[in-house]
C-alpha positions as CSV (number, residue, x, y, z in Angstrom):
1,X,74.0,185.2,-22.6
2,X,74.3,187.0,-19.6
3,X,73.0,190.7,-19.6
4,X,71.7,193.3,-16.4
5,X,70.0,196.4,-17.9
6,X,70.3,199.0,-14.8
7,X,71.1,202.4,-13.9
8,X,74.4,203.3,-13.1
9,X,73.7,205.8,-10.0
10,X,70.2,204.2,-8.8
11,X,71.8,202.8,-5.5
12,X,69.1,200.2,-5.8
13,X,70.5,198.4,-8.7
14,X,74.2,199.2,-7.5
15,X,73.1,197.2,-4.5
16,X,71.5,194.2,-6.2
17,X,74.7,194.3,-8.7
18,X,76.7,193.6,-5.4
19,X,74.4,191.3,-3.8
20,X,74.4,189.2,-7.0
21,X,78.3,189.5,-7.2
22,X,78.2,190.0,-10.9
23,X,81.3,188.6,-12.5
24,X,82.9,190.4,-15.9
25,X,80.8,187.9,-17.9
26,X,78.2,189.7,-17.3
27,X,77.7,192.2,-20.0
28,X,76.2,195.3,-18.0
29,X,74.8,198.1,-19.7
30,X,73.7,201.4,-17.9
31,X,70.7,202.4,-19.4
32,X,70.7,206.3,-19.0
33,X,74.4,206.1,-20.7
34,X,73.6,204.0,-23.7
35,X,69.8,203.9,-24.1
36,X,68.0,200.4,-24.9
37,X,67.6,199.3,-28.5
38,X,64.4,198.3,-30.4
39,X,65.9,195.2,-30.5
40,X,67.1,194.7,-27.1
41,X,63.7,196.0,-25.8
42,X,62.1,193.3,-27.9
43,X,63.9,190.5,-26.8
44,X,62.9,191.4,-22.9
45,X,59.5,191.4,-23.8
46,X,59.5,188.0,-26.0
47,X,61.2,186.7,-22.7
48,X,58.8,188.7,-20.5
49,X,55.8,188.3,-22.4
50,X,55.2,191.6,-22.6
51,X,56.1,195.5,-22.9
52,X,54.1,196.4,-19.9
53,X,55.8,193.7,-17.7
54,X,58.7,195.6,-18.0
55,X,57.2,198.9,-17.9
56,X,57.5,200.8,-14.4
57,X,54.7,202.7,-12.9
58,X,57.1,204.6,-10.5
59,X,58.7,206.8,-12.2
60,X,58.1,210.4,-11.3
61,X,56.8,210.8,-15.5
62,X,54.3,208.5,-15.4
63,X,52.4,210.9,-13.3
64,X,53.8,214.0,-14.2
65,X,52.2,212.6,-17.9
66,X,49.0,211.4,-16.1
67,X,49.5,207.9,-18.1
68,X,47.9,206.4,-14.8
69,X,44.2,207.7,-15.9
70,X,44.7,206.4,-19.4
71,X,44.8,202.8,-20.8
72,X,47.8,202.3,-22.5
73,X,48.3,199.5,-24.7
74,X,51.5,197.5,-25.8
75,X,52.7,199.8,-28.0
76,X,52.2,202.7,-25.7
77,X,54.6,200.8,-23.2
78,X,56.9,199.9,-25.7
79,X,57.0,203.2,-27.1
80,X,57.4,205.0,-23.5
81,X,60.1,202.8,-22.4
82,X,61.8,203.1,-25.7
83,X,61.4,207.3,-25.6
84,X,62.6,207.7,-21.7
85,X,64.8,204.8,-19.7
86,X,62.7,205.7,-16.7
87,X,60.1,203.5,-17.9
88,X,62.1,200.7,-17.9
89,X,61.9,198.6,-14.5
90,X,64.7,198.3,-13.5
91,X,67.2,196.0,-13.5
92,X,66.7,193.9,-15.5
93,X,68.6,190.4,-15.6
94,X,69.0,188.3,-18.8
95,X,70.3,184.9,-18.0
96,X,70.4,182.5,-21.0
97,X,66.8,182.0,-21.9
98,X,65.3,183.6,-18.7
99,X,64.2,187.1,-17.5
100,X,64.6,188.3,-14.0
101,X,62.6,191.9,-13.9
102,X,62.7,194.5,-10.9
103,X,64.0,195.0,-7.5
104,X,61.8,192.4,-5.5
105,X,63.2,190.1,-2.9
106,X,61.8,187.2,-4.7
107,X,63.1,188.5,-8.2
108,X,66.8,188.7,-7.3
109,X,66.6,185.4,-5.1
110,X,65.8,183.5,-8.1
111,X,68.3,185.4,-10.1
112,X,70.8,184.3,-7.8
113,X,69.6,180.6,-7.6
114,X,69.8,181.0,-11.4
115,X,73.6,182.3,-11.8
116,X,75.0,180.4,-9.0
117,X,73.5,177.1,-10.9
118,X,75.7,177.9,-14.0
């Protein structure tokens, strides 16, 4: 399966959806339009390893909330991310059995090493 979980209007992700040169097998799903699933949210973090890898400490809530002078603990991320698609990092690239999370050079080289060896 091939998946990217991004926002439709962060120019970000509209960039990295360009610089990947996603094809139409690639399911995309903008994330504001038709929120994340349980399920879906669970599968990223079985691949990830967890809820707060994929959690994203820059969005403007996370300090408007003050959830940086608290702990949180899995189920605070999951249930954060789950409540508000802000919190999810975004994108988010499922290719087969492999996760590719965030905006980082590194990240989306590897994406791309990934899809172009499929």
């Amino acid at each position: 399966m091939k998946k990217i979980y991004h926002l439709g209007n962060c120019t970000t992700c509209q960039r990295i959806i360009k610089e990947l040169n996603l094809d139409s097998e690639i399911v995309q799903q903008d994330i504001k339009l038709d929120k994340i699933t349980s399920e879906q949210l669970e599968e990223m973090a079985k691949l990830s390893g967890s809820y707060e890898s994929l959690f994203s400490r820059r969005a403007m809530k996370y300090k408007e909330l003050g959830l940086k002078d608290q702990n949180l603990t899995e189920d605070d991320y999951k249930n954060y991310i789950l409540s508000e698609y802000t919190f999810l990092k975004r994108p988010v690239l499922l290719i087969n059995d492999k996760i590719f999370i965030g905006n980082s050079k590194k990240t989306v080289e590897n994406a791309k090493t990934e899809l172009e060896s499929n």
